[in-house]
Every structure is written in C-alpha cells, then in structure tokens.
PDB file of N, CA, C and O in Angstrom:
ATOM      1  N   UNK A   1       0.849  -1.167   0.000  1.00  0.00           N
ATOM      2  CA  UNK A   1       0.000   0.000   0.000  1.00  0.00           C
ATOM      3  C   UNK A   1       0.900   1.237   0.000  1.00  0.00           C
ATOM      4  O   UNK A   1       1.823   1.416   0.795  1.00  0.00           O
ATOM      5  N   UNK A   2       0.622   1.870  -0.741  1.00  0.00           N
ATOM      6  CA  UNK A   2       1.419   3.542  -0.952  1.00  0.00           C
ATOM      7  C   UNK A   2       0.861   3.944   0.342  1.00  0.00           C
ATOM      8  O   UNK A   2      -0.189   3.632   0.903  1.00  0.00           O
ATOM      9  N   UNK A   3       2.006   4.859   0.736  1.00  0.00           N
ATOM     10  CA  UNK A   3       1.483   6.115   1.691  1.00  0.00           C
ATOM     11  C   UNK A   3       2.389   6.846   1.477  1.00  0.00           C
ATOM     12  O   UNK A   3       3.310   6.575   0.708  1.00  0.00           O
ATOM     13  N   UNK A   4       2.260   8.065   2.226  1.00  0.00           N
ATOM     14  CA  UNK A   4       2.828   9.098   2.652  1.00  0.00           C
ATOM     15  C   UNK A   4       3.048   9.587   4.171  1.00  0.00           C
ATOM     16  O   UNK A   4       2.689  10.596   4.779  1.00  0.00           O
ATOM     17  N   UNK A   5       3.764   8.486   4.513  1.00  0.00           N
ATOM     18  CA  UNK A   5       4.306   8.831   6.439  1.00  0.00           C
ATOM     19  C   UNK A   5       5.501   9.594   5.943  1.00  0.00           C
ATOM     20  O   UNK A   5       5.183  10.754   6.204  1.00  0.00           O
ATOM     21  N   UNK A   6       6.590   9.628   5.429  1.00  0.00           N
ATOM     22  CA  UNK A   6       8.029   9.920   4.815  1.00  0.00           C
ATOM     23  C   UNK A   6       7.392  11.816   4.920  1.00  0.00           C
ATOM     24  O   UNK A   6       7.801  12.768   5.584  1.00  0.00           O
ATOM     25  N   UNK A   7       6.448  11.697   4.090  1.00  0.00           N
ATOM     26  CA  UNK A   7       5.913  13.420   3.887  1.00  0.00           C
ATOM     27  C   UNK A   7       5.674  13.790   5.197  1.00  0.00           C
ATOM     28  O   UNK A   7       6.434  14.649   5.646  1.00  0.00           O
ATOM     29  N   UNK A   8       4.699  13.304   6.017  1.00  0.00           N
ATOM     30  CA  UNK A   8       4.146  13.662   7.086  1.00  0.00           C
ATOM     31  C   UNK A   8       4.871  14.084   7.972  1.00  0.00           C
ATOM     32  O   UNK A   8       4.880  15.188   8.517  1.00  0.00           O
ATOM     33  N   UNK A   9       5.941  12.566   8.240  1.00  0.00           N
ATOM     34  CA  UNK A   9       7.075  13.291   9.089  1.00  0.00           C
ATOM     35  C   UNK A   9       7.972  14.358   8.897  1.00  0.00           C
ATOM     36  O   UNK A   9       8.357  14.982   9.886  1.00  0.00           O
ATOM     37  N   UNK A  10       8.320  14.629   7.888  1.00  0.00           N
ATOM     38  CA  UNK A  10       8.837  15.524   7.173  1.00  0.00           C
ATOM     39  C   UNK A  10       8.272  16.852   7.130  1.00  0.00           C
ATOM     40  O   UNK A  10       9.065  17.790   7.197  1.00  0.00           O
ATOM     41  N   UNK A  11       7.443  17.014   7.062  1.00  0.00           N
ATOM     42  CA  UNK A  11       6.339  18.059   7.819  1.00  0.00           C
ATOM     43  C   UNK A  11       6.101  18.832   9.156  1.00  0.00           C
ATOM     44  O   UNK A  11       5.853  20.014   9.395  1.00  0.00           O
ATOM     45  N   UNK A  12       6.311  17.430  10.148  1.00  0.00           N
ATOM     46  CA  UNK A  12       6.297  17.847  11.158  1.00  0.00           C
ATOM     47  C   UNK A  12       7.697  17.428  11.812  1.00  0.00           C
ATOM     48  O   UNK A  12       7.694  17.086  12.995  1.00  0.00           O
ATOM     49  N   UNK A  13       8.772  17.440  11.161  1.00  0.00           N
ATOM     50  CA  UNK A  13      10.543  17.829  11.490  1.00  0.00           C
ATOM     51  C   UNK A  13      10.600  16.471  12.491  1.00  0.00           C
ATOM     52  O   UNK A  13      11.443  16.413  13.386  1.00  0.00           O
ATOM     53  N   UNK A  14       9.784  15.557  12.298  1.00  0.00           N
ATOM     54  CA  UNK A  14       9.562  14.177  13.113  1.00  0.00           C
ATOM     55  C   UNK A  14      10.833  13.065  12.358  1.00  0.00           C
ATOM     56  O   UNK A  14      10.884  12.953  11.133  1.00  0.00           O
ATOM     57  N   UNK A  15      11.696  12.386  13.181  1.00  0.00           N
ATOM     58  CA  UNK A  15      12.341  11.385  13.095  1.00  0.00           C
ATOM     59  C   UNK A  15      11.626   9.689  12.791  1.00  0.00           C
ATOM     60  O   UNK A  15      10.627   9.692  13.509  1.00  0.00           O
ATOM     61  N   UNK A  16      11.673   8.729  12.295  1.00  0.00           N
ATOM     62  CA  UNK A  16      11.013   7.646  12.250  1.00  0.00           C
ATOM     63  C   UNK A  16      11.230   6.748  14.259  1.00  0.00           C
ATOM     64  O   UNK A  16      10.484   6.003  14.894  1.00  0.00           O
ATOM     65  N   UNK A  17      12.259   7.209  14.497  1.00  0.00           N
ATOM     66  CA  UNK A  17      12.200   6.472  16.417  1.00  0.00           C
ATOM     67  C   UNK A  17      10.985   7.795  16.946  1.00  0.00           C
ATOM     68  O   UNK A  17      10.041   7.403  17.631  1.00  0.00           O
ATOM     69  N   UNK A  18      11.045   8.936  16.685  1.00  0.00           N
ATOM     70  CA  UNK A  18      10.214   9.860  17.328  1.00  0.00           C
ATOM     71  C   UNK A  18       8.353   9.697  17.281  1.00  0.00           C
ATOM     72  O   UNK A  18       7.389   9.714  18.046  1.00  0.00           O
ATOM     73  N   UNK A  19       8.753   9.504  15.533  1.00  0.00           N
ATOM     74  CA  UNK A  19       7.000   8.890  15.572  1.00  0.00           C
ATOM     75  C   UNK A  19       7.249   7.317  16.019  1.00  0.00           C
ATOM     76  O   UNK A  19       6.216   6.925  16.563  1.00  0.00           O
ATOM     77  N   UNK A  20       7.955   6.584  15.993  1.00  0.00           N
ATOM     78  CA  UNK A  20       7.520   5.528  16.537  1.00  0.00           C
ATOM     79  C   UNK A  20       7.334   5.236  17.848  1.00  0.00           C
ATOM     80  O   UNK A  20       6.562   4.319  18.129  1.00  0.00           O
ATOM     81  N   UNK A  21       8.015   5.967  18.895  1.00  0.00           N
ATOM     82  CA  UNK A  21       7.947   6.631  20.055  1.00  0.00           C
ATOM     83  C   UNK A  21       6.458   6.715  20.401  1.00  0.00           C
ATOM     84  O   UNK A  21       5.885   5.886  21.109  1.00  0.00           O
ATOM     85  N   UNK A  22       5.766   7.990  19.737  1.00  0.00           N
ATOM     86  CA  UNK A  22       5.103   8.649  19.689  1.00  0.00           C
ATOM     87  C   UNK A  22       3.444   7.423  19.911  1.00  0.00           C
ATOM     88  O   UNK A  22       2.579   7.259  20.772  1.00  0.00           O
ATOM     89  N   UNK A  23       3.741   6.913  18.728  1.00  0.00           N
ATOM     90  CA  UNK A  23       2.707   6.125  18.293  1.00  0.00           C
ATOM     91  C   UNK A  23       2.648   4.593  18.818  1.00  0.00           C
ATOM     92  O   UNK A  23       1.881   3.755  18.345  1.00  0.00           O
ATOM     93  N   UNK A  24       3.961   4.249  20.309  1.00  0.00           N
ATOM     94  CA  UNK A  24       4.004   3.115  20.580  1.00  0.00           C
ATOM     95  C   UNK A  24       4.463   1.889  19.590  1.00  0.00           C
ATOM     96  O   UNK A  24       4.342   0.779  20.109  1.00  0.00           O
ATOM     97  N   UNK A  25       4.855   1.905  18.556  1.00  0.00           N
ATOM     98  CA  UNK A  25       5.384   1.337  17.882  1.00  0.00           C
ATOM     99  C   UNK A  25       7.317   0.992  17.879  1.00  0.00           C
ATOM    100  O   UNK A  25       8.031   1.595  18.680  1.00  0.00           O
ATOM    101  N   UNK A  26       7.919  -0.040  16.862  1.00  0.00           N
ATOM    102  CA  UNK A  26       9.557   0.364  16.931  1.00  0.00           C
ATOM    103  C   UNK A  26       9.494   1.089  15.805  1.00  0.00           C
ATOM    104  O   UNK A  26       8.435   0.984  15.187  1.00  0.00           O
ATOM    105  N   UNK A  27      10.308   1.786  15.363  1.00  0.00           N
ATOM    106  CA  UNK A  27      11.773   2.233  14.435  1.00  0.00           C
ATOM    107  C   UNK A  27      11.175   1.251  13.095  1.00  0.00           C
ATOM    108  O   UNK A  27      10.549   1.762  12.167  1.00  0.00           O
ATOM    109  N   UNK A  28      11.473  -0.191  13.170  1.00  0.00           N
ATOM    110  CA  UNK A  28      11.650  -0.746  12.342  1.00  0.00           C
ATOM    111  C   UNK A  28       9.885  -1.219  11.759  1.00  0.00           C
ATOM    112  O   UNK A  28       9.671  -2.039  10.867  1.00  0.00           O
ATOM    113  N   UNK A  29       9.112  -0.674  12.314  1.00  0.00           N
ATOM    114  CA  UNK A  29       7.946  -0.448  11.952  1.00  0.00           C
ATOM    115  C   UNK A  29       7.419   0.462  11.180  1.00  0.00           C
ATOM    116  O   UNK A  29       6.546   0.339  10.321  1.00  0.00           O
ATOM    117  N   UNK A  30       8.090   1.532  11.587  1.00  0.00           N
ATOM    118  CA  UNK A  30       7.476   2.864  10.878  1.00  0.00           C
ATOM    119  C   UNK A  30       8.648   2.992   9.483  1.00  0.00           C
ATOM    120  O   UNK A  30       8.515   3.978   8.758  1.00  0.00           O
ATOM    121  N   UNK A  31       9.539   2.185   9.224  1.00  0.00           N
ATOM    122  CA  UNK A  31      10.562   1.937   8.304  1.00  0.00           C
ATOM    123  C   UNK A  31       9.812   1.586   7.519  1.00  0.00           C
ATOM    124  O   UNK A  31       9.549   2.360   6.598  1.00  0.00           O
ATOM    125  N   UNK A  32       8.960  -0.162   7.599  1.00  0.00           N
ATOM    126  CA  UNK A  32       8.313  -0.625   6.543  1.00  0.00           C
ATOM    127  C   UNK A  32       7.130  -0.790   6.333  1.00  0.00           C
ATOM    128  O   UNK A  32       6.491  -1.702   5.808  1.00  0.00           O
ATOM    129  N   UNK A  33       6.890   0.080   6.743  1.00  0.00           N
ATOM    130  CA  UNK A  33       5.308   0.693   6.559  1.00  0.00           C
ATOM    131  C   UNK A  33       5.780   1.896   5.557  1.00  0.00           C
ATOM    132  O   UNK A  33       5.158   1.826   4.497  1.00  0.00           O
ATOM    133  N   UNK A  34       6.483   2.714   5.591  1.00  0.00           N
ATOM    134  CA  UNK A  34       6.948   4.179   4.662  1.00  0.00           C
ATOM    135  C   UNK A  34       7.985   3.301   3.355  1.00  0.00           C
ATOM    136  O   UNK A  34       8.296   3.805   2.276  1.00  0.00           O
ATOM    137  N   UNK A  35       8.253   2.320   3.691  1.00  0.00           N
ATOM    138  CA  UNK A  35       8.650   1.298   2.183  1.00  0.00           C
ATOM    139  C   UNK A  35       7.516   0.142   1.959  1.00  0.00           C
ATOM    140  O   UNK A  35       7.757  -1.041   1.717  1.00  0.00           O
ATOM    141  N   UNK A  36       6.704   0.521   2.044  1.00  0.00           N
ATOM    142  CA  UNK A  36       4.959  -0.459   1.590  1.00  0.00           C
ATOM    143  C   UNK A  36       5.831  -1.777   2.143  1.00  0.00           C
ATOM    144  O   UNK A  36       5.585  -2.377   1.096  1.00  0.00           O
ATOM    145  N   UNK A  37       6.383  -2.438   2.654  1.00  0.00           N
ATOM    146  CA  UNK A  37       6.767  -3.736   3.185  1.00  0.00           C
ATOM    147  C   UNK A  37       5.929  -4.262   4.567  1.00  0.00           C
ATOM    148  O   UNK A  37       6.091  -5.327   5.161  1.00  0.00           O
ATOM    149  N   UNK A  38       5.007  -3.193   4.874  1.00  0.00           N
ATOM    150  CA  UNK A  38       4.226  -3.802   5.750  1.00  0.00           C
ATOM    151  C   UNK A  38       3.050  -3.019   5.730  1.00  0.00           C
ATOM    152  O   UNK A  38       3.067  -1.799   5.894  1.00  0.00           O
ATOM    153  N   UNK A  39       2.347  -3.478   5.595  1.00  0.00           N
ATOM    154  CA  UNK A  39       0.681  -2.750   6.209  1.00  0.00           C
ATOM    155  C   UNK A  39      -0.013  -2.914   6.903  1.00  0.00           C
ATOM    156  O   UNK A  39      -0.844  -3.821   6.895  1.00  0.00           O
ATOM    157  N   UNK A  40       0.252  -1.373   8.383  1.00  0.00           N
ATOM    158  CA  UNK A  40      -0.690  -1.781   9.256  1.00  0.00           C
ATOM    159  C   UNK A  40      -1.950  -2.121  10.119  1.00  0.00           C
ATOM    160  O   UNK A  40      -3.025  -1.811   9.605  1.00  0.00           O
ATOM    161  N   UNK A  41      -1.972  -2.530  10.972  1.00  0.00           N
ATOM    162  CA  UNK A  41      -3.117  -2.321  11.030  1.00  0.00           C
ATOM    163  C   UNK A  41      -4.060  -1.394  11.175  1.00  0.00           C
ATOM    164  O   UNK A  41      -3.800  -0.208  11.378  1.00  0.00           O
ATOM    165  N   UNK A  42      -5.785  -2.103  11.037  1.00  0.00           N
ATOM    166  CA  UNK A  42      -6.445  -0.500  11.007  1.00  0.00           C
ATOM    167  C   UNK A  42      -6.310   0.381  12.018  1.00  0.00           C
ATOM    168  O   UNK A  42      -6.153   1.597  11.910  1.00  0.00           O
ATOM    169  N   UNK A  43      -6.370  -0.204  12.914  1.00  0.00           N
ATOM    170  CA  UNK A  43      -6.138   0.692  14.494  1.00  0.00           C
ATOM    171  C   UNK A  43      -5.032   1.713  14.591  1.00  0.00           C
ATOM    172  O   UNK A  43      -5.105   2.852  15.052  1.00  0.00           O
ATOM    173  N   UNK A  44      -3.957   1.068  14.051  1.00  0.00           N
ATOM    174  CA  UNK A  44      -2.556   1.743  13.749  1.00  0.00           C
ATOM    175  C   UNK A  44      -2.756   2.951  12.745  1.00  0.00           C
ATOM    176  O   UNK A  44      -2.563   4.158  12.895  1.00  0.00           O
ATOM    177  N   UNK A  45      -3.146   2.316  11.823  1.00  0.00           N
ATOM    178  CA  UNK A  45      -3.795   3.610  10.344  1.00  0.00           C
ATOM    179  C   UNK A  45      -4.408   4.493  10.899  1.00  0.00           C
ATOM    180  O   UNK A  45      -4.144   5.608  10.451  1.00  0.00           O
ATOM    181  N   UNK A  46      -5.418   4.456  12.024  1.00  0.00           N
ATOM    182  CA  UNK A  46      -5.814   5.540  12.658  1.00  0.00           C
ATOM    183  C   UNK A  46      -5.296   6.455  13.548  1.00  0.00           C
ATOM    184  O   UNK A  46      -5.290   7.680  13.424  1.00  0.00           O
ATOM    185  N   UNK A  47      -4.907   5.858  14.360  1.00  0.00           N
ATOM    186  CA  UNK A  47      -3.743   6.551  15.394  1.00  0.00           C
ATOM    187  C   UNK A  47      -2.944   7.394  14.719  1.00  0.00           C
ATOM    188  O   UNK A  47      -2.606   8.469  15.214  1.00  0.00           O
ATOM    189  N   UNK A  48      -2.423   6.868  13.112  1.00  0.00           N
ATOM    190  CA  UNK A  48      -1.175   7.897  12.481  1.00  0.00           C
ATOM    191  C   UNK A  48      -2.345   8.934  12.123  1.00  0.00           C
ATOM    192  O   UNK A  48      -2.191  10.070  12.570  1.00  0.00           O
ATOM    193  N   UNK A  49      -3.395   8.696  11.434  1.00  0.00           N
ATOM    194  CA  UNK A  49      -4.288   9.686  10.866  1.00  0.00           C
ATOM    195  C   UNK A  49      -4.570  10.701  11.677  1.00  0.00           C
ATOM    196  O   UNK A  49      -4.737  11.811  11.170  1.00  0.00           O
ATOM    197  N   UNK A  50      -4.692  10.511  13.250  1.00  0.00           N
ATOM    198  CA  UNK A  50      -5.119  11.281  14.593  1.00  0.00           C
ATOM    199  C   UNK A  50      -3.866  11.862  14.570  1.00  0.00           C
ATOM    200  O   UNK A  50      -3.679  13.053  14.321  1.00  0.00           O
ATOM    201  N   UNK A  51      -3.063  11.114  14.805  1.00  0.00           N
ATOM    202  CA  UNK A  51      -1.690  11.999  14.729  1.00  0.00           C
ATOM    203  C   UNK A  51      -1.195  13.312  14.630  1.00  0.00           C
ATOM    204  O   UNK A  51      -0.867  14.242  15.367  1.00  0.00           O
ATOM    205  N   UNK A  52      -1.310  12.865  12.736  1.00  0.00           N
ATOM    206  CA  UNK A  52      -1.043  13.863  12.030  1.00  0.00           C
ATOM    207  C   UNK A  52      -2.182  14.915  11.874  1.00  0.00           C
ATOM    208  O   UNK A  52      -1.972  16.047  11.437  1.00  0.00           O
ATOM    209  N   UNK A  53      -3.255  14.514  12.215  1.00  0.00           N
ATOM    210  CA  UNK A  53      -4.921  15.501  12.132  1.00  0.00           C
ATOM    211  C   UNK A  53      -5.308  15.569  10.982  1.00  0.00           C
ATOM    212  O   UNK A  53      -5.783  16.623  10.558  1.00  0.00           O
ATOM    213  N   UNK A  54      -5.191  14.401  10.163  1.00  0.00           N
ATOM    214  CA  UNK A  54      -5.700  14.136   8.788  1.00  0.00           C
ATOM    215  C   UNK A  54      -6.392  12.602   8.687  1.00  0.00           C
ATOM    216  O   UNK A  54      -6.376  11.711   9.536  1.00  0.00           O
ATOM    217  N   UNK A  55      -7.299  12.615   6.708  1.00  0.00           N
ATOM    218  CA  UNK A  55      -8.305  11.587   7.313  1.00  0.00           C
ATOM    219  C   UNK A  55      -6.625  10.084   6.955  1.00  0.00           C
ATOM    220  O   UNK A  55      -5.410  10.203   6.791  1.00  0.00           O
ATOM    221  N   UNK A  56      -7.343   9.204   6.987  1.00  0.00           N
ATOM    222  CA  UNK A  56      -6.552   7.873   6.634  1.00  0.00           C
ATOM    223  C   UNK A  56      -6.270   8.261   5.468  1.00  0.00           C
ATOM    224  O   UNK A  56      -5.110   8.572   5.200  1.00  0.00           O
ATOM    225  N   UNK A  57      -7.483   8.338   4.330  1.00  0.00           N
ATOM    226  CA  UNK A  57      -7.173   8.708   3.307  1.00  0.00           C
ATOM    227  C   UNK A  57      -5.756   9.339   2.780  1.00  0.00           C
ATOM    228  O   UNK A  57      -4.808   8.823   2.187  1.00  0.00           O
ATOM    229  N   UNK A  58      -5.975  10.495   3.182  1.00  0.00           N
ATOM    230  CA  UNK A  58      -4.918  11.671   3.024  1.00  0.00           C
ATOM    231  C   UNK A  58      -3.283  10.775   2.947  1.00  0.00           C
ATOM    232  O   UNK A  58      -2.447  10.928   2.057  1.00  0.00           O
ATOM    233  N   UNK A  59      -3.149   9.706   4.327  1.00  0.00           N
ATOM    234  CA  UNK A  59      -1.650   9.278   4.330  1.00  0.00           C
ATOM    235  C   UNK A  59      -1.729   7.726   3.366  1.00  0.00           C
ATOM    236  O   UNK A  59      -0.673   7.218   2.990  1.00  0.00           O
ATOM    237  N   UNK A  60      -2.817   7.201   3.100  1.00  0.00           N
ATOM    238  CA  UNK A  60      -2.867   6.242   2.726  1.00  0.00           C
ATOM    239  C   UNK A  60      -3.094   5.587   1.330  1.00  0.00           C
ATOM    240  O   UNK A  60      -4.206   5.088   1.507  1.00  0.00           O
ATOM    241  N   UNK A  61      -2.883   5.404   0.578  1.00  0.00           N
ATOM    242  CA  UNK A  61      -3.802   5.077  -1.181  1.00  0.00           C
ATOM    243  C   UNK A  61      -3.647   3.229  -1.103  1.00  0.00           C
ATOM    244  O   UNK A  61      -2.641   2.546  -0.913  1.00  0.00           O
ATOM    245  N   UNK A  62      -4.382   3.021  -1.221  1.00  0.00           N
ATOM    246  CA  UNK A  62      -5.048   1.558  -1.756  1.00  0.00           C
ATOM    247  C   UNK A  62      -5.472   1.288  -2.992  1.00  0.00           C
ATOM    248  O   UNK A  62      -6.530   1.681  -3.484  1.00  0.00           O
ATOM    249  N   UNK A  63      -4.506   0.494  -3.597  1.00  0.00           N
ATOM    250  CA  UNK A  63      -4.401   0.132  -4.940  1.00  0.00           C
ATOM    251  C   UNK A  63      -4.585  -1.143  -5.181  1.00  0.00           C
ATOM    252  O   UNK A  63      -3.860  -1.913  -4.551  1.00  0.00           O
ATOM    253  N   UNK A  64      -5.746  -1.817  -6.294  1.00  0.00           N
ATOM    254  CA  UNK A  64      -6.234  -2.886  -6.130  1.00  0.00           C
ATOM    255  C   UNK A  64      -5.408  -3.164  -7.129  1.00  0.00           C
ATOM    256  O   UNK A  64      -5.352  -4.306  -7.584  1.00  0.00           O
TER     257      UNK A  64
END
C-alpha cells in the first residue's frame, strides 16, 4: 500500500524512532510501513491519521 508517512514526518521535522515513540510502535515499523513492506493495522492507520490531524485517506492510497 502507498502512503505518505516519509511526507508527514517531514512536515512535522519528526524522526522515524520519534513517531515511533510517539505512536508506541519500533523504528523498524514505521521503516516498513513508509517502504509499503508492511501494512498496518487499522487501528494503527488511525492513530497515524489522529496523529497527524488528517483523514486515513490523506496518508494512505489503496491500490487494487
């Protein structure tokens, strides 16, 4: 699944340990999730969406 966490953080001058910190997650989570090598869960998809104060949509594209 495409996203845009790489932008987001980047946005908000956020490190990948800082949001992962942030969001209870590791480092090596928020790595391959921002290289589509993992997709998380929905609960998780939300939490980043709350996060950042945008919908899922916005960080997420789903491509069939």
């Amino acid at each position: 699944m495409k996203n845009k966490i790489k932008v987001y953080r980047a946005m908000h001058d956020l490190t990948q340990e800082a949001l992962a910190n942030d969001l209870g997650v590791t480092r090596q989570t928020i790595l391959a999730i921002e290289k589509g090598k993992y997709d998380p869960s929905l609960e998780l998809a939300f939490r980043m969406a709350r996060y950042f104060n945008v919908t899922i949509e916005d960080i997420f594209e789903y491509g069939l």
